[in-house]
The first five atom37 places (N, CA, C, CB, O) and aatype in JSON, in Angstrom:
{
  "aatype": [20, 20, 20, 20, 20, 20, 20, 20, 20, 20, 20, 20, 20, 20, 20, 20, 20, 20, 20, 20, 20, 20, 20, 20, 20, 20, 20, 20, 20, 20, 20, 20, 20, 20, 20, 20, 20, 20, 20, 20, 20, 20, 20, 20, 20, 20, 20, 20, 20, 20, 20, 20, 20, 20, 20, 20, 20, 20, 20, 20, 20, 20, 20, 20, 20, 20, 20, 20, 20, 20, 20, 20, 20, 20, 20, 20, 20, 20, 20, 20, 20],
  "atom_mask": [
    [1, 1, 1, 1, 1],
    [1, 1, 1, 1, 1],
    [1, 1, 1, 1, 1],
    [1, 1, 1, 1, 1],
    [1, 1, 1, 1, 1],
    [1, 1, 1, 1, 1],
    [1, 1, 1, 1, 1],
    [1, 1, 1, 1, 1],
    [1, 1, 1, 1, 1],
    [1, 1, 1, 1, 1],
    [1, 1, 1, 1, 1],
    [1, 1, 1, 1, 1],
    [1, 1, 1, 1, 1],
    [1, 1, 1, 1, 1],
    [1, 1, 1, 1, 1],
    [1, 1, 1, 1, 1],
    [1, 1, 1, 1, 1],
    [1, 1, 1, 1, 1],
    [1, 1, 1, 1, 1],
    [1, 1, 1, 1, 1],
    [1, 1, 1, 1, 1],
    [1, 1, 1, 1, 1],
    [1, 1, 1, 1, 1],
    [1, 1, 1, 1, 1],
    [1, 1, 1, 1, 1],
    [1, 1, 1, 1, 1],
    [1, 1, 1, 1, 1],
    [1, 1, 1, 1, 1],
    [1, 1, 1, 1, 1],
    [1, 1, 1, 1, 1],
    [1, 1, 1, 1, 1],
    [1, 1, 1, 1, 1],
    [1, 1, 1, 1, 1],
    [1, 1, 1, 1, 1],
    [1, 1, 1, 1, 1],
    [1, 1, 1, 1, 1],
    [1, 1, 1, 1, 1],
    [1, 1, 1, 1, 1],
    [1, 1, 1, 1, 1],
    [1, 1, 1, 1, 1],
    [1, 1, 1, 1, 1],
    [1, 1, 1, 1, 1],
    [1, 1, 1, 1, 1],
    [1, 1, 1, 1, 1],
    [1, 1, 1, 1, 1],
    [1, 1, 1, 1, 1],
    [1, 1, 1, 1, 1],
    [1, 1, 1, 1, 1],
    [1, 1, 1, 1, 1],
    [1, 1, 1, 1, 1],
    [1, 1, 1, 1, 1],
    [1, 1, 1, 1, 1],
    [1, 1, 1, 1, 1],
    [1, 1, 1, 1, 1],
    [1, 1, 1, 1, 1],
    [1, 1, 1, 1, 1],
    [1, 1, 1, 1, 1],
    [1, 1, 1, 1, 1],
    [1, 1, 1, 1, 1],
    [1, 1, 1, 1, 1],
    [1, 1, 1, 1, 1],
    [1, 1, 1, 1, 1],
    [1, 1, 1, 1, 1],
    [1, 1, 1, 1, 1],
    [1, 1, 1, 1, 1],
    [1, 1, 1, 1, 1],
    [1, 1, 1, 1, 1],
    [1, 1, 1, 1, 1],
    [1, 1, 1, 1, 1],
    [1, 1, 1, 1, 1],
    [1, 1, 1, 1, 1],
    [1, 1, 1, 1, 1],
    [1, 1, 1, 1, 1],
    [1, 1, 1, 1, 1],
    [1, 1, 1, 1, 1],
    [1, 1, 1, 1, 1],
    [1, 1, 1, 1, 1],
    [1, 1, 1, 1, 1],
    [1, 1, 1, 1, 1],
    [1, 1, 1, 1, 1],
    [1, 1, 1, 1, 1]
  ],
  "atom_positions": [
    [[-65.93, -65.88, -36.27], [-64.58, -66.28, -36.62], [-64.49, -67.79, -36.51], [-63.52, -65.59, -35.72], [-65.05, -68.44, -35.63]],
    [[-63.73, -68.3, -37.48], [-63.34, -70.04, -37.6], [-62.61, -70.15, -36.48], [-62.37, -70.66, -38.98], [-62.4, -69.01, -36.04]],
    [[-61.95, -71.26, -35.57], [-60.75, -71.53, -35.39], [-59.96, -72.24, -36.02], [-60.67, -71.82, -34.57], [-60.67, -73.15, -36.46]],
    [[-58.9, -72.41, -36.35], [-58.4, -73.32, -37.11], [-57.12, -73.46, -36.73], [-58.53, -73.08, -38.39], [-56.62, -72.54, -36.09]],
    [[-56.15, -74.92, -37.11], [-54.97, -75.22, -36.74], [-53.82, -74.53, -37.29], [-54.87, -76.39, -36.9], [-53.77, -74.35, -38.51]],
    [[-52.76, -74.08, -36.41], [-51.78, -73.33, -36.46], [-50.53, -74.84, -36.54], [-51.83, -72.09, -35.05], [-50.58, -75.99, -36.11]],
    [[-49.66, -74.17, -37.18], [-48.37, -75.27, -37.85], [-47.93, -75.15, -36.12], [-46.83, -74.49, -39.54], [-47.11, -76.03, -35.82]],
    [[-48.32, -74.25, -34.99], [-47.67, -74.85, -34.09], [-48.55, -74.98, -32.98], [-46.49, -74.24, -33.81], [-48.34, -74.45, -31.89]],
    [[-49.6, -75.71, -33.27], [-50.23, -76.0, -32.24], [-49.89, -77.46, -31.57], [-51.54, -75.82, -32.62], [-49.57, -78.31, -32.39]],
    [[-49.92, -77.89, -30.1], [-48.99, -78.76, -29.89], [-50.33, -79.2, -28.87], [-47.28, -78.29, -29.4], [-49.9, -79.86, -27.93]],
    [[-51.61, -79.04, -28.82], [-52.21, -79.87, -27.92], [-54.12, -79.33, -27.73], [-51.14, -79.69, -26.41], [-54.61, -78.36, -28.31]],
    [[-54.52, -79.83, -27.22], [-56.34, -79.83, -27.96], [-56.36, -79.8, -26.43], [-57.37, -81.47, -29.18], [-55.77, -80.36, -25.5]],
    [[-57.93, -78.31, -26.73], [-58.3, -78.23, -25.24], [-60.22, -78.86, -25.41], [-58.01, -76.15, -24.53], [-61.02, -78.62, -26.31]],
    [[-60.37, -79.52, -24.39], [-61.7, -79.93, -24.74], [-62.17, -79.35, -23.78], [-62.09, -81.32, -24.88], [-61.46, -78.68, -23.03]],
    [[-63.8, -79.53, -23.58], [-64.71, -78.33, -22.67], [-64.65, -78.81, -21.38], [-66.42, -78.11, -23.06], [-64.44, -79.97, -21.04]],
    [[-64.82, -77.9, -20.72], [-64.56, -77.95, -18.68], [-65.21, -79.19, -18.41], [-65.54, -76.49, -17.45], [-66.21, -79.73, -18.88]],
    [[-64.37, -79.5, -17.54], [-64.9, -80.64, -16.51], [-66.27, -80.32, -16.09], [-63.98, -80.77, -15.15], [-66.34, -79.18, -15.62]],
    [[-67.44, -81.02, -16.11], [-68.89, -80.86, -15.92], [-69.83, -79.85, -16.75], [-69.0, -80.51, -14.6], [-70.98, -79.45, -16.54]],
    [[-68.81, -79.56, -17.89], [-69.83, -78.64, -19.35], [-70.98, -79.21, -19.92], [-69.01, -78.44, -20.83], [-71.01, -80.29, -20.5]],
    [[-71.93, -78.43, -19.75], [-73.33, -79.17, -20.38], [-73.48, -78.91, -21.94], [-74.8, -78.51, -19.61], [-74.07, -77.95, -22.42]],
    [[-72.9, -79.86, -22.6], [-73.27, -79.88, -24.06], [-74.49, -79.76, -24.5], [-72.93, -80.89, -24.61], [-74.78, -79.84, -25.7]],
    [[-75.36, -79.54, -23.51], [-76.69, -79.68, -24.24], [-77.18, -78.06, -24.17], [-77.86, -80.89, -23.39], [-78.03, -77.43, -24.81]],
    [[-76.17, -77.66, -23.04], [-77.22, -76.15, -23.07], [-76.4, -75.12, -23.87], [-77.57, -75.35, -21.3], [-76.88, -74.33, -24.69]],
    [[-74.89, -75.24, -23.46], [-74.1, -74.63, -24.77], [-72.64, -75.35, -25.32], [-73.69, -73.02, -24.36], [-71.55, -75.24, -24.76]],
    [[-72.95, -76.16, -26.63], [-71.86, -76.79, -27.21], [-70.73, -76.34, -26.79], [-71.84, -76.74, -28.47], [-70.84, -75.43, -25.97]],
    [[-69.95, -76.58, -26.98], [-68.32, -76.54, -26.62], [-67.53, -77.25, -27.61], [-67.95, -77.25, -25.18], [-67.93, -78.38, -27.9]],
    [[-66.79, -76.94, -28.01], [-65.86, -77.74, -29.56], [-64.82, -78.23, -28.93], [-65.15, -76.64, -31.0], [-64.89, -78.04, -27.71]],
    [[-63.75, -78.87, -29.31], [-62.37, -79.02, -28.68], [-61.44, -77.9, -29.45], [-61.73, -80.67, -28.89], [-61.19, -78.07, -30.64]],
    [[-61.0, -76.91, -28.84], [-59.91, -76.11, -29.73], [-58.63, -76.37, -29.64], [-59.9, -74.8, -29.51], [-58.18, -76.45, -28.5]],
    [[-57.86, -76.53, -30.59], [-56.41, -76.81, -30.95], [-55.94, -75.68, -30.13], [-55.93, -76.8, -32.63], [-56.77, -74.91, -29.64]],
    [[-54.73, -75.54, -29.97], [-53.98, -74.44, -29.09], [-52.52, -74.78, -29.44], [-54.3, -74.53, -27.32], [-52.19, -75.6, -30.29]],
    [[-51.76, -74.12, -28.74], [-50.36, -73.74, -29.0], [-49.84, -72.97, -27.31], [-50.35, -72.47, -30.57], [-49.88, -71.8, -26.93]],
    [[-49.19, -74.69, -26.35], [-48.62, -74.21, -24.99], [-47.76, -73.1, -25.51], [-47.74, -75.38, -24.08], [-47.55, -73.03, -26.72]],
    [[-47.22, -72.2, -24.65], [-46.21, -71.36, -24.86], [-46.13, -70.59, -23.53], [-46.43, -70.51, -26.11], [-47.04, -70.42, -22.73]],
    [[-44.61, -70.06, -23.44], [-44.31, -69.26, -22.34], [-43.83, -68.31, -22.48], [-43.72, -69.65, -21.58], [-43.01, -68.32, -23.4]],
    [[-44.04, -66.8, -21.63], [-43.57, -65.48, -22.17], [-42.78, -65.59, -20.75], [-44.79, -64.03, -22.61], [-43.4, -65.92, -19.74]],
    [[-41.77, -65.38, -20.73], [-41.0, -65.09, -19.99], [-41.34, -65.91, -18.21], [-41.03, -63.54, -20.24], [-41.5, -65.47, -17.07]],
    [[-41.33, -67.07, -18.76], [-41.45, -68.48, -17.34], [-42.75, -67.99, -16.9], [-40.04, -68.51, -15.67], [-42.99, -67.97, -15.69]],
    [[-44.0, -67.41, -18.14], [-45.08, -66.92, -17.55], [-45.98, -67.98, -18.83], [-45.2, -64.96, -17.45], [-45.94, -67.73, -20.04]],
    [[-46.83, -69.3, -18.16], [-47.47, -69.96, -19.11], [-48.07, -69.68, -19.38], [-47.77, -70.72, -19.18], [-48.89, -69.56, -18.47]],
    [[-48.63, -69.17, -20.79], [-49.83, -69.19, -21.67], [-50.34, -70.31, -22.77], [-49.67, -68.09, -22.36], [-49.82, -71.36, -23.15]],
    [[-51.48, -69.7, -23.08], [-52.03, -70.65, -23.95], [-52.69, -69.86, -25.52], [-53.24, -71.44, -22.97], [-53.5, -68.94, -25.6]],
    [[-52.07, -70.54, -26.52], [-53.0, -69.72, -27.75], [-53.94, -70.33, -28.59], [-52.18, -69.14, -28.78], [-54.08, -71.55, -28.47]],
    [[-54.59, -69.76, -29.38], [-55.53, -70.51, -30.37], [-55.44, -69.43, -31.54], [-57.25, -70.84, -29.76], [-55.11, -68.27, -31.26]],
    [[-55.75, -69.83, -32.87], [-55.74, -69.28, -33.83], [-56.72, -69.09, -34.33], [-55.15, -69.62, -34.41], [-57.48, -70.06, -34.24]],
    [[-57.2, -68.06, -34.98], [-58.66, -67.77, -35.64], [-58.59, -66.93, -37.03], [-59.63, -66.86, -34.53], [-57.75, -66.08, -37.34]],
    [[-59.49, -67.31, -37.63], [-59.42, -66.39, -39.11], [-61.19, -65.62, -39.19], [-59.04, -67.83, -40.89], [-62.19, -66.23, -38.83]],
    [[-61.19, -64.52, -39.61], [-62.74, -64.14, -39.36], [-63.14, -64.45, -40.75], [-63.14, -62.46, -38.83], [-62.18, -64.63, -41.51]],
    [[-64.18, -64.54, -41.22], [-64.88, -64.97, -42.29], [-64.85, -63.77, -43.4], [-66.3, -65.39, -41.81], [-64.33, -62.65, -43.45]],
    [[-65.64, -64.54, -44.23], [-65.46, -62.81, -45.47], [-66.55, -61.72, -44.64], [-66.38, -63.12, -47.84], [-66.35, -60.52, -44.48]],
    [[-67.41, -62.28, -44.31], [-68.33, -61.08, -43.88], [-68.13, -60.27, -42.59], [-69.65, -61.58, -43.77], [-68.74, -59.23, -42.37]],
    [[-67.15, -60.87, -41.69], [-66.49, -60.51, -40.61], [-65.25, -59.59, -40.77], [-66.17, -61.64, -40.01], [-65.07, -58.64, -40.01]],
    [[-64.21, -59.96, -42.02], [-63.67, -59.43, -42.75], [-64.32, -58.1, -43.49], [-63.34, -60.37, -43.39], [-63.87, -56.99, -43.23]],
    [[-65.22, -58.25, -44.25], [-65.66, -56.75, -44.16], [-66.37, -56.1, -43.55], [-66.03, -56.37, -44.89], [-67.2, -55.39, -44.13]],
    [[-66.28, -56.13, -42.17], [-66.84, -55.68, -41.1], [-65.95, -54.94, -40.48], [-67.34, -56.59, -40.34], [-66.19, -53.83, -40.01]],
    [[-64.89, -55.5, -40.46], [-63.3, -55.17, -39.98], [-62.49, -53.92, -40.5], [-62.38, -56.36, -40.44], [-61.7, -53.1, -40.03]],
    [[-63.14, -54.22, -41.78], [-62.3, -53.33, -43.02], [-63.24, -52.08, -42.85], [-62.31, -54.11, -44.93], [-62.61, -51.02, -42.88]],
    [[-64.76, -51.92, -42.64], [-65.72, -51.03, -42.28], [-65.6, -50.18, -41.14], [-66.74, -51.64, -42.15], [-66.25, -49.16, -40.91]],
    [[-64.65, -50.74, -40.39], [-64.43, -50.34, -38.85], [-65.14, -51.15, -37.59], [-64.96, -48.87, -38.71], [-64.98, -51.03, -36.37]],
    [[-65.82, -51.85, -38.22], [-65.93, -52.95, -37.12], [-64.77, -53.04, -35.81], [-65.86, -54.36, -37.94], [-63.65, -52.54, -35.96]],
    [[-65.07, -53.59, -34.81], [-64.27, -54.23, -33.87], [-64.58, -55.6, -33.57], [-64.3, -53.53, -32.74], [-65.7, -56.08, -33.75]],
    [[-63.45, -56.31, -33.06], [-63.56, -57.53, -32.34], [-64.19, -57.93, -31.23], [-62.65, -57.81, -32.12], [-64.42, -56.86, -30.66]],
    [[-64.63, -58.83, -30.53], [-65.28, -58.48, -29.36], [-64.61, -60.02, -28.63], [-67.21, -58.18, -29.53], [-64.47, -61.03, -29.32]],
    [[-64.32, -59.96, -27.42], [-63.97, -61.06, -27.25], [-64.8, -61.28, -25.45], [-62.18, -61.13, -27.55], [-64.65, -60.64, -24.42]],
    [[-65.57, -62.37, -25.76], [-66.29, -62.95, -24.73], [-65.6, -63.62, -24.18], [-67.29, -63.56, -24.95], [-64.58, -64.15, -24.61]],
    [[-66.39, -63.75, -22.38], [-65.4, -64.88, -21.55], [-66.84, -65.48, -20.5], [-63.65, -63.91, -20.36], [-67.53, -64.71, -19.83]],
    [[-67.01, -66.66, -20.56], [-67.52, -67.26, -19.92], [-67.95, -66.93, -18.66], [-67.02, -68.0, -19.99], [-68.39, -68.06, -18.46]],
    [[-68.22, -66.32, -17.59], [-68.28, -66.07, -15.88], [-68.08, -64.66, -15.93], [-67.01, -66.89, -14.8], [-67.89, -64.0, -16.95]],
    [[-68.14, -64.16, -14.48], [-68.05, -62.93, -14.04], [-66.96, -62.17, -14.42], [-68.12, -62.94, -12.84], [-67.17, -60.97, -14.3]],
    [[-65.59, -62.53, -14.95], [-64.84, -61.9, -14.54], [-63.88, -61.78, -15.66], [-64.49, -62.33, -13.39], [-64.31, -62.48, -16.58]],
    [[-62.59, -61.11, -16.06], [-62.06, -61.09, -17.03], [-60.7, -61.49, -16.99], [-62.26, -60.08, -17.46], [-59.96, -60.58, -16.61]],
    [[-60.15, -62.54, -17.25], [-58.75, -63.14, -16.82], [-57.96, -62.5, -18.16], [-58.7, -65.12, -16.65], [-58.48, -62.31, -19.26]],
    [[-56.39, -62.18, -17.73], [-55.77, -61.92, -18.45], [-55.39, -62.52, -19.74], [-55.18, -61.76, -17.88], [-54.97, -63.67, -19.81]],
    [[-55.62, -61.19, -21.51], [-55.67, -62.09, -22.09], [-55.22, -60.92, -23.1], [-56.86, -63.06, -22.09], [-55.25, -59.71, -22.88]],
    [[-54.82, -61.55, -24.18], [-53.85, -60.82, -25.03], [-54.83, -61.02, -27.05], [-51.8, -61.93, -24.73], [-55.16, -62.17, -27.35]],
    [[-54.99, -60.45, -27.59], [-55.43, -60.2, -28.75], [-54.53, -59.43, -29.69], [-56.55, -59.63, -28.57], [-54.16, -58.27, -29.49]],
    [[-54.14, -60.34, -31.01], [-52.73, -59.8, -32.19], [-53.11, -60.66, -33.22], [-50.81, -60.13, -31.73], [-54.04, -61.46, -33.34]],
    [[-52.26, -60.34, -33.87], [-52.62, -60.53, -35.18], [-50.79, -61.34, -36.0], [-53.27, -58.64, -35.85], [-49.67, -60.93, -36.28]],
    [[-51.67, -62.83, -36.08], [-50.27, -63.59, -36.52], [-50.0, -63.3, -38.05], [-50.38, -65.36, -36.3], [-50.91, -63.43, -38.86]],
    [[-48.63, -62.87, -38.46], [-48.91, -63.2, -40.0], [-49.19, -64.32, -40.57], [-48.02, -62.95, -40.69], [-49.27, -65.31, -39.84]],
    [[-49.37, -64.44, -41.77], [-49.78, -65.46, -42.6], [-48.47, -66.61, -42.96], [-50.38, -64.7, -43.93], [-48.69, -67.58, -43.68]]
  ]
}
């Protein structure tokens, strides 16, 4: 999947304090602060490719990786266009 900028993204996250670019790149991703109920989150926008796209349409699933041991709370939807 691309990431790409959302009409409301309001601020760029760049890679962790002490990230080794050399062993795995890190991009800066655009994001979008936001709060659900005085509860801060953070979003990013993504579009999957054509071949990801018909992967999807095949029954594919999404898979969403997280860096470290553990799985922090996190939410996956689908913005309209």
């Amino acid at each position: 999947m691309n990431q790409h900028q959302h009409p409301s993204n309001n601020d760029v996250l760049g890679a962790p304090k002490g990230w080794d670019q050399d062993e795995v790149p890190c991009r800066a991703l655009p994001i979008t602060r936001v709060s659900y109920d005085g509860i801060a989150a953070v979003m990013s926008y993504w579009k999957p490719t054509a071949d990801e796209l018909a992967m999807l349409n095949a029954g594919g699933s999404v898979a969403l990786s997280i860096i470290g041991t553990t799985m922090p709370p996190v939410m996956l939807a689908v913005d309209p266009a």
